[in-house]
C-alpha positions as CSV (number, residue, x, y, z in Angstrom):
1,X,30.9,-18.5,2.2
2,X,30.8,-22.3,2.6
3,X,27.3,-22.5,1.1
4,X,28.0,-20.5,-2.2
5,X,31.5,-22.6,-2.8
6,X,29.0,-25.7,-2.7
7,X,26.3,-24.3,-4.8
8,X,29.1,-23.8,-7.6
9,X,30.6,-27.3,-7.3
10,X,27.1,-28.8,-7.7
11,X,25.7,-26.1,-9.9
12,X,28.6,-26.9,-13.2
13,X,27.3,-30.8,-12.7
14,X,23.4,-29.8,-12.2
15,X,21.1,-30.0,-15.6
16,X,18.0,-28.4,-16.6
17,X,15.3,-31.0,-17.0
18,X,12.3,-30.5,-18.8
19,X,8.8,-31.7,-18.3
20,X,6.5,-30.7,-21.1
21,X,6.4,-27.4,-21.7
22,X,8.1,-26.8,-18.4
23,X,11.9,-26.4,-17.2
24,X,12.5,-27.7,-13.7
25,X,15.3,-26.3,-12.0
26,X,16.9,-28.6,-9.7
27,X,18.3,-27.3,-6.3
28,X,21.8,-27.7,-7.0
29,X,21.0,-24.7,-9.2
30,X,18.6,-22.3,-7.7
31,X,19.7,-22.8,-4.2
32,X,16.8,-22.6,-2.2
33,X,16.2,-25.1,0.8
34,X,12.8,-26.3,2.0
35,X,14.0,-24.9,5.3
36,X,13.6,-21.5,4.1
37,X,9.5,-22.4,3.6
38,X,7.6,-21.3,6.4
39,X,6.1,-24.1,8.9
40,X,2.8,-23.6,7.9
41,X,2.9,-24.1,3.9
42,X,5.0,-26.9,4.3
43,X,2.4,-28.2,6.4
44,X,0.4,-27.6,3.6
45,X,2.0,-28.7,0.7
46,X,3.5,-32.2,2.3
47,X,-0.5,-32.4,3.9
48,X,-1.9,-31.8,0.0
49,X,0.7,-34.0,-1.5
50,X,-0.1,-37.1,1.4
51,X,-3.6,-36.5,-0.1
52,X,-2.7,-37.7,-3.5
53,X,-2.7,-34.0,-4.6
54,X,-0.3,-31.8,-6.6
55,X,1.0,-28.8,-4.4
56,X,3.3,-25.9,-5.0
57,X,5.2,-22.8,-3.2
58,X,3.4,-20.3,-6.3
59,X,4.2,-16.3,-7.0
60,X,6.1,-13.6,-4.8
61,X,7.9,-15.6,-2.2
62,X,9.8,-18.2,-4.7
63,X,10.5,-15.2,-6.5
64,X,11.8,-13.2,-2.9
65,X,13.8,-16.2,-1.8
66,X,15.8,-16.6,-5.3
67,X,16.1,-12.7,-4.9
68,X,17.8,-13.6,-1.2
69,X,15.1,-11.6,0.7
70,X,12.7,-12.7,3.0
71,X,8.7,-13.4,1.9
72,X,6.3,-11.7,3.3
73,X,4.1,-14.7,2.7
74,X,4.2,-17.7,1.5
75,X,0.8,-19.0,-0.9
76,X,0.2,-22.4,-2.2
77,X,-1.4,-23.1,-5.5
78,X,-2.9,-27.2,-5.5
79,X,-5.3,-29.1,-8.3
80,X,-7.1,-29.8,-5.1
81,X,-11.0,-28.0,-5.2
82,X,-11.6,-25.7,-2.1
83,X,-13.8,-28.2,-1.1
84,X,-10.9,-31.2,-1.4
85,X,-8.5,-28.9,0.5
86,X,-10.9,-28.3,3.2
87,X,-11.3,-32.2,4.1
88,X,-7.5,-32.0,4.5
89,X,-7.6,-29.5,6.8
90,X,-9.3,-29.3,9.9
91,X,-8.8,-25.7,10.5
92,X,-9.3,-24.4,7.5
93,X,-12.3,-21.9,5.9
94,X,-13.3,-20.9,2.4
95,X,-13.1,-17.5,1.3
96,X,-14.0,-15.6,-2.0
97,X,-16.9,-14.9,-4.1
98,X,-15.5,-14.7,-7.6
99,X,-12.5,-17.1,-6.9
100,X,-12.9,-19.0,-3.8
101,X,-9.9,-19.7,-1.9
102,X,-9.4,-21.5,1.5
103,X,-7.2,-19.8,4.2
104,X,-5.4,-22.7,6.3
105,X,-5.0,-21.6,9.7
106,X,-1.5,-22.7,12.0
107,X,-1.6,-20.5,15.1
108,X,-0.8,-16.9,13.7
109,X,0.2,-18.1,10.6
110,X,-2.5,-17.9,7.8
111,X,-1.3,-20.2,4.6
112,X,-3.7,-18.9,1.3
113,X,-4.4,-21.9,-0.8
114,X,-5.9,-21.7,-4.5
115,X,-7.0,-24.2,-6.8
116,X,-5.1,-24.0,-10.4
117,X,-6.7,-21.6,-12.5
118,X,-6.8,-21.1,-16.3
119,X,-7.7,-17.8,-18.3
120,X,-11.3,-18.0,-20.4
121,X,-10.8,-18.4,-24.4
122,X,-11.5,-14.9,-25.6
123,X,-14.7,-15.7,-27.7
124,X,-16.1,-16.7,-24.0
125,X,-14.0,-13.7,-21.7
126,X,-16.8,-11.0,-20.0
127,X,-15.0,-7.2,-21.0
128,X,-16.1,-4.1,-20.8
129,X,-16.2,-1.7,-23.6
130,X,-12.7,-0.9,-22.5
131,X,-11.3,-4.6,-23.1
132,X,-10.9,-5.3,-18.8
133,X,-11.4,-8.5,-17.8
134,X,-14.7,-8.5,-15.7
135,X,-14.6,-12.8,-15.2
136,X,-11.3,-15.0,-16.2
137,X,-11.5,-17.3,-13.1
138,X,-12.2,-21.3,-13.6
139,X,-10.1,-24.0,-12.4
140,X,-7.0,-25.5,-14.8
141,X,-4.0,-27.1,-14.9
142,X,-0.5,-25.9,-13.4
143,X,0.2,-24.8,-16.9
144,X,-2.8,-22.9,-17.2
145,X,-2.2,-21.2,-13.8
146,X,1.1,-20.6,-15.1
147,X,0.0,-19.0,-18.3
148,X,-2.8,-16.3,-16.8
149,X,-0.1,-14.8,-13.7
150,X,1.1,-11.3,-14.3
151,X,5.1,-11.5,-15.1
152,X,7.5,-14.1,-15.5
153,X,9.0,-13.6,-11.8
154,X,5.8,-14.7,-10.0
155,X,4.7,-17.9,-12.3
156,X,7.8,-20.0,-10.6
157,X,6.3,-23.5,-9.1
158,X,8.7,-24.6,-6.1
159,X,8.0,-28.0,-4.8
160,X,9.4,-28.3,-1.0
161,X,9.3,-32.2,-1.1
162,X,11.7,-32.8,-4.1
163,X,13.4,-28.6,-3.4
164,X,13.3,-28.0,-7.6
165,X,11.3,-24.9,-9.3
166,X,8.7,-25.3,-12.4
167,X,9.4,-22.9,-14.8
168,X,7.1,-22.3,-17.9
169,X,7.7,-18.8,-19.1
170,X,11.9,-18.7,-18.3
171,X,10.7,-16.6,-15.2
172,X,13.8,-18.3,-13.0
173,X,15.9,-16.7,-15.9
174,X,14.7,-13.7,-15.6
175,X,14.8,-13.2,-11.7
176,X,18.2,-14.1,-12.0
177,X,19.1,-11.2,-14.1
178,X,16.9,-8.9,-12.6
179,X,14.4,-8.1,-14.9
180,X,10.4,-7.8,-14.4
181,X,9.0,-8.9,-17.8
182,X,5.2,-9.6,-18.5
183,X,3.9,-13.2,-19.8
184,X,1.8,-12.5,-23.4
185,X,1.5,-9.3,-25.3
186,X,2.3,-6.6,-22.7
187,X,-0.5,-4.4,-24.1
188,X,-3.2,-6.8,-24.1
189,X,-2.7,-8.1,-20.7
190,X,-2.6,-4.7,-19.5
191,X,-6.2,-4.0,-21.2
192,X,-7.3,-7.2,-19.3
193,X,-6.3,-5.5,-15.8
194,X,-5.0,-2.4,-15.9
195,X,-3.8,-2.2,-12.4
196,X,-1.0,-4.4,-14.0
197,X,0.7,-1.3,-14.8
198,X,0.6,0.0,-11.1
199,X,1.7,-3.4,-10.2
200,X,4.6,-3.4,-12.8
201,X,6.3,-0.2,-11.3
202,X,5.6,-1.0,-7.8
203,X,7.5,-4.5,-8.2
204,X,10.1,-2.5,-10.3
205,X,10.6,0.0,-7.2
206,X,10.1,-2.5,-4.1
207,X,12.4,-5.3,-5.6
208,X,15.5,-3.1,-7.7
209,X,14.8,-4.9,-10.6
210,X,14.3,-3.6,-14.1
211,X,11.7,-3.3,-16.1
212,X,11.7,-5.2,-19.6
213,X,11.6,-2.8,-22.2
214,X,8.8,-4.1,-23.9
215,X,6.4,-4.2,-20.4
216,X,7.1,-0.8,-20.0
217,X,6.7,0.2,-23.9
218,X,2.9,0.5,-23.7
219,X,2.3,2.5,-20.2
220,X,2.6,5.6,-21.2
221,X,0.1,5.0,-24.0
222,X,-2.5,3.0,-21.9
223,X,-2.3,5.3,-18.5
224,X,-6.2,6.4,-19.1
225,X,-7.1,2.7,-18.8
226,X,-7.0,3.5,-15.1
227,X,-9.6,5.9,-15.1
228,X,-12.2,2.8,-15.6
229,X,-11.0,0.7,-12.4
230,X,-12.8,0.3,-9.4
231,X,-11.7,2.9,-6.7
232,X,-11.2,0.1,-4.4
233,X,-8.9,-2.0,-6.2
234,X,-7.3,1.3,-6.9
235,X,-7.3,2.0,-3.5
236,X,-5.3,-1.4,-2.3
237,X,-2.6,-1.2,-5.2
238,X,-1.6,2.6,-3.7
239,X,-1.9,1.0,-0.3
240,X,0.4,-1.5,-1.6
241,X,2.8,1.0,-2.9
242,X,2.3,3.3,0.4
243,X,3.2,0.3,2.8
244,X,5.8,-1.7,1.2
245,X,8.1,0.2,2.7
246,X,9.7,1.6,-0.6
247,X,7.4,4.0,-1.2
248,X,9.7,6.7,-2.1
249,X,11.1,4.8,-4.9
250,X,6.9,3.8,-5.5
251,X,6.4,7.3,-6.6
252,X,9.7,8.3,-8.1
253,X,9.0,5.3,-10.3
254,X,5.2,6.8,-10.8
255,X,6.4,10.3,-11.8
256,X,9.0,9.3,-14.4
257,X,5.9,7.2,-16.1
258,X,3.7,9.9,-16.1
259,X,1.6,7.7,-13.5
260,X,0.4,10.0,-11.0
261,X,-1.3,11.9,-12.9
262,X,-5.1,11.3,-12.1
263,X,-4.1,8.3,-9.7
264,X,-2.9,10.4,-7.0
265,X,-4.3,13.6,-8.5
266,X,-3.1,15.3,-4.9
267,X,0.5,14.6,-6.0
268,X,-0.2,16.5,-9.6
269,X,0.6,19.8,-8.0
270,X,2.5,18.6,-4.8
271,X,5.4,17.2,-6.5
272,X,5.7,20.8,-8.7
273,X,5.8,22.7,-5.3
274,X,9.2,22.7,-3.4
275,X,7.5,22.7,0.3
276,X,4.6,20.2,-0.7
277,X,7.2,18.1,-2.7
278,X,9.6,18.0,1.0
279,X,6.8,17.4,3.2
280,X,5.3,14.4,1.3
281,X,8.9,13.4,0.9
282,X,9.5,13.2,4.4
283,X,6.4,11.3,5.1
284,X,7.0,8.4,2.9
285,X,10.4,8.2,4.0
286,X,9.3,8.1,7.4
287,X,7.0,5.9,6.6
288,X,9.5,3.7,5.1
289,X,12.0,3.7,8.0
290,X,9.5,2.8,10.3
291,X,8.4,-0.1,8.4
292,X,12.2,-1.4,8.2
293,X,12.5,-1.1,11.9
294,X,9.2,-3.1,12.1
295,X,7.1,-0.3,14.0
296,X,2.8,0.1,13.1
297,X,2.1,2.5,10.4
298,X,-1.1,4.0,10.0
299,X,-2.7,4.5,6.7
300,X,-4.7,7.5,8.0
301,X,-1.7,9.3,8.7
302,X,-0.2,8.7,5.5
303,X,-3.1,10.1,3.6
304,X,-3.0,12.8,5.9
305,X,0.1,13.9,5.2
306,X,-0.3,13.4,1.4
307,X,-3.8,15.2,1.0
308,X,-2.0,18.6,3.8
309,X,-1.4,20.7,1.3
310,X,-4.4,20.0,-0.6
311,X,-6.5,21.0,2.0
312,X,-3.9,23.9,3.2
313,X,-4.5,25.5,-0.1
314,X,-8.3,25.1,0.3
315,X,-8.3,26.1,3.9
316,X,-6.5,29.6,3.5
317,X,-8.3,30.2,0.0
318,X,-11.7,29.6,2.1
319,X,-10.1,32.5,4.7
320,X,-9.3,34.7,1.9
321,X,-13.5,34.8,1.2
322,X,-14.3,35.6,4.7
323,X,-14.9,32.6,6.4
324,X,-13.1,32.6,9.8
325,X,-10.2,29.7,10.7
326,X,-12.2,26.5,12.3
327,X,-15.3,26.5,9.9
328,X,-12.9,27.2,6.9
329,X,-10.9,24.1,7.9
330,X,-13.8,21.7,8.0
331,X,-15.0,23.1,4.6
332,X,-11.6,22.6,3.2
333,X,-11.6,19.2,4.6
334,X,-14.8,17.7,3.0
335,X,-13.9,19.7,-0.1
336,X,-10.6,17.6,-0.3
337,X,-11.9,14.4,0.9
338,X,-15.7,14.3,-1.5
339,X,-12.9,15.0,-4.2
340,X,-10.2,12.2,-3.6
341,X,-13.2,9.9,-3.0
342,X,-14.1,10.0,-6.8
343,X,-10.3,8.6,-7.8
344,X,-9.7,6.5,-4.6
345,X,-12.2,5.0,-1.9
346,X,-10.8,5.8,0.9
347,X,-12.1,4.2,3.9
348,X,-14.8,6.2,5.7
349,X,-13.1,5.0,9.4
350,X,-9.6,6.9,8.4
351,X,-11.6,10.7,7.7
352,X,-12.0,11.2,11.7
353,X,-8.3,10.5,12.3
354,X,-7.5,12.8,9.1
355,X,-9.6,15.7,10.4
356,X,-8.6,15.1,14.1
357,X,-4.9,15.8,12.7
358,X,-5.7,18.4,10.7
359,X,-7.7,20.2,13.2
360,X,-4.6,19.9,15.4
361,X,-2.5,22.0,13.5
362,X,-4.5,25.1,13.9
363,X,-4.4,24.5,17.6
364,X,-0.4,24.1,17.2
365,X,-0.5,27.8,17.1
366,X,-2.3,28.6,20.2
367,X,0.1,28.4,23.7
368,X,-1.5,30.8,25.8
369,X,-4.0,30.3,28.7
370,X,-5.4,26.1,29.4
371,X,-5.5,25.9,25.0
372,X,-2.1,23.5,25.3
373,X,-3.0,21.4,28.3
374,X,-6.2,20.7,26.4
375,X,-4.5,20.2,23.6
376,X,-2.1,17.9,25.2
377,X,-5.6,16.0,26.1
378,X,-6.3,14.7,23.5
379,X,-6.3,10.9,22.6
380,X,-4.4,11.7,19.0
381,X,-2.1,14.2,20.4
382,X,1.1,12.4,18.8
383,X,0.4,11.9,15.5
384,X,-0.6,15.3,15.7
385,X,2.8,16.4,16.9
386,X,4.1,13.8,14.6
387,X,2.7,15.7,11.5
388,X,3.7,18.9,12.9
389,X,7.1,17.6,13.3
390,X,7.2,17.1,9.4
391,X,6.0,20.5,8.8
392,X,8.9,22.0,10.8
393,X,11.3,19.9,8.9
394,X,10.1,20.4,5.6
395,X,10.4,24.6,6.1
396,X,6.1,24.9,5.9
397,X,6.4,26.4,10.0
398,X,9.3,27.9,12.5
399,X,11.3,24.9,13.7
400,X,10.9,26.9,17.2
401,X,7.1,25.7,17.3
402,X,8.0,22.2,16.7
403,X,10.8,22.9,19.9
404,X,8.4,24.6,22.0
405,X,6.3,21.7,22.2
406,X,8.4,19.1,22.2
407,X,10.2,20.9,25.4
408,X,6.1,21.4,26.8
409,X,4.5,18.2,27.2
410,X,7.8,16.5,29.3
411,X,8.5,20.0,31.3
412,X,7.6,20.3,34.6
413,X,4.1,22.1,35.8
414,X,6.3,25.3,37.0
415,X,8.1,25.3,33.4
416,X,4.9,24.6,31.6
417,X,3.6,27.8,33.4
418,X,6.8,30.1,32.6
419,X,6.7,28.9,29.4
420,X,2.9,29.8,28.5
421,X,2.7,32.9,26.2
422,X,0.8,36.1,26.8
423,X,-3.0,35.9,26.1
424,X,-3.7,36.5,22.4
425,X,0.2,35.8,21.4
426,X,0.2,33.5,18.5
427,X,-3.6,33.7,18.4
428,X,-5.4,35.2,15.9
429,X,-7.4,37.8,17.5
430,X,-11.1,36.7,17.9
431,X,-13.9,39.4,17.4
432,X,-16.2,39.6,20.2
433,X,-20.0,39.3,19.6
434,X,-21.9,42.5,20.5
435,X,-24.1,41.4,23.7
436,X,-27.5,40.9,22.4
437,X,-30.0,43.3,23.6
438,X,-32.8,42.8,26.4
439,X,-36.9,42.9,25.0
440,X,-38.4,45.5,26.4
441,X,-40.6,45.0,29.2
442,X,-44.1,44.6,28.6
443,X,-46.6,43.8,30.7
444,X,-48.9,41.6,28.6
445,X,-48.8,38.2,30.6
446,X,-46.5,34.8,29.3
447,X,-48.4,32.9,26.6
């Protein structure tokens, strides 16, 4: 209470100064302390600036703390080379191929550090036939850096020595009113990098904030663009999305821009199906909970849940031919998987935690006999349980299986026993092979 009666005494005196081309917001007017920088990149920063170099707070956290949340991270953008901000700091190593970039290192804390960059004149710019940037990086000026950044929000310069904000494309303006608006010609910069437009509705979703008109004008037109990005970079935006614990809102956003289509292409028919639609639901928003209550996640179960019904649908149309349950499931499954591949690399380590679920849910079925005590064996049997729990409460299975077992693996060995069922109940019945018959006898010697 105390703090914002003092910001608007000292805000009505406060001015706008401006440097060039830039405004710099004092902190009488944005309000944000140097306390509220993390130990490391002030470390950083006042190290840099000790050095005879410029250094700056750059993108997502000045843009988190004006929006009074708390940055995941905090990066620092310096004219000092990799090389220079190496000889500052001992524990420090250079990263990066395209762009190098040095990762500072303060116990756990890991403070990114990049050297100004500045977009290539367009005569000189490497594009595909498609008009994607394929190499823009080479070192500039703070201006410069300014200039090639996405939206107006994440091109804010705060400086923790003197606490005031460089501002070159009104982006503290912006913020303020809540609005996501991309520096240059929306449509061109989203030709450049056209993961831009993921990145646009991902923002939108995770921060509340609106989308400028004109940024969102051209994505409905330029959605094919996609098509002729690298799965991997696809791959870590809708990780991004998945994990930023708004994912709900992530692919709300992506539906009412016609987004998903192709990107997910998994969610195409999901989100038209009432069950699927629920289930996936359920999963994000579990997802999302337990990232706000600071618990792991695991990306393996998340794509599990979103490619089930995928491989549901392939799994009972493969029984429907004749194949029986277990080899029909692991067709299904590399079926689904080869096919997701071609849109998003998904890492090869997640596919035997996907399958392992998967499998599970056949085995769900089966409580007669030593199947759920072998079950209850296995090393992934509660995500498993996890995932059926989702199933249950999205209507796909009886809530009563879900009970049964959540009553089976804490009950005694004399309940687990009464509560067994008969051999072959809830099994589907297995034909026995015919015993093969004996070779005659013959009385010609062994070969």
């Amino acid at each position: 209470m105390i703090k914002k009666f003092l910001k608007r005494v000292f805000s009505k005196s406060a001015k706008v100064k401006s440097v060039g081309n830039a405004q710099v917001i004092p902190f009488e007017l944005h309000g944000v302390p140097r306390e509220q920088i993390s130990f490391g990149a002030k470390k950083v920063t006042d190290g840099l600036q000790a050095a005879g170099y410029q250094a700056y707070i750059v993108g997502g956290a000045v843009r988190d703390l004006l929006l009074d949340r708390i940055p995941k991270d905090f990066d620092v953008a310096t004219d000092a080379t990799p090389e220079e901000v190496k000889r500052v700091f001992r524990r420090s190593r250079i990263i990066g191929r395209r762009f190098r970039l040095v990762h500072v290192m303060f116990g756990e804390e890991v403070v990114e550090v990049s050297t100004f960059r500045s977009m290539i004149e367009a005569e000189d710019a490497e594009t595909d036939e498609h008009g994607r940037l394929l190499r823009d990086n080479q070192f500039g000026d703070m201006e410069q850096d300014a200039a090639r950044r996405d939206f107006t929000a994440n091109a804010l310069f705060y400086d923790p020595t003197t606490q005031e904000i460089h501002d070159y494309h009104r982006g503290y303006d912006d913020t303020r009113n809540h609005l996501l608006r991309m520096i240059g010609d929306p449509a061109t910069r989203y030709r450049e990098d056209p993961v831009r437009m993921l990145r646009a509705v991902r923002l939108s979703a995770k921060l509340g904030i609106k989308l400028d008109a004109a940024t969102a004008a051209p994505i409905g037109k330029m959605k094919d663009l996609l098509d002729n990005v690298p799965e991997a970079r696809l791959l870590d935006e809708v990780l991004k999305m998945l994990l930023s614990g708004h994912s709900v809102e992530c692919i709300q956003h992506l539906r009412k821009m016609h987004l998903h289509h192709g990107l997910l292409p998994l969610l195409d028919v999901i989100l038209e199906q009432p069950v699927g639609e629920k289930f996936v639901m359920l999963a994000l928003r579990n997802t999302d909970e337990r990232l706000s209550q600071e618990k792991p996640v695991s990306p393996a179960f998340l794509f599990a849940a979103l490619l089930w019904h995928e491989v549901l649908a392939a799994w009972l149309q493969y029984q429907k031919q004749g194949e029986r349950p277990i080899p029909a499931m692991h067709t299904a499954m590399d079926d689904v998987l080869a096919k997701q591949k071609k849109q998003l690399a998904i890492p090869h380590r997640h596919d035997a935690v996907m399958k392992e679920i998967w499998l599970m849910q056949i085995r769900f079925d089966q409580r007669s006999a030593q199947r759920p005590f072998r079950l209850l064996e296995q090393p992934r049997f509660r995500a498993g349980f996890d995932f059926l729990l989702l199933r249950c409460a999205s209507g796909e299975v009886d809530q009563e299986l879900g009970l049964w077992w959540d009553e089976f693996q804490d009950a005694s060995a004399e309940r687990r026993d009464e509560m067994l069922q008969p051999e072959g109940a809830g099994d589907k019945k297995r034909r026995r092979r015919k015993p093969r018959k004996k070779p005659a006898a013959t009385n010609e010697p062994a070969a």
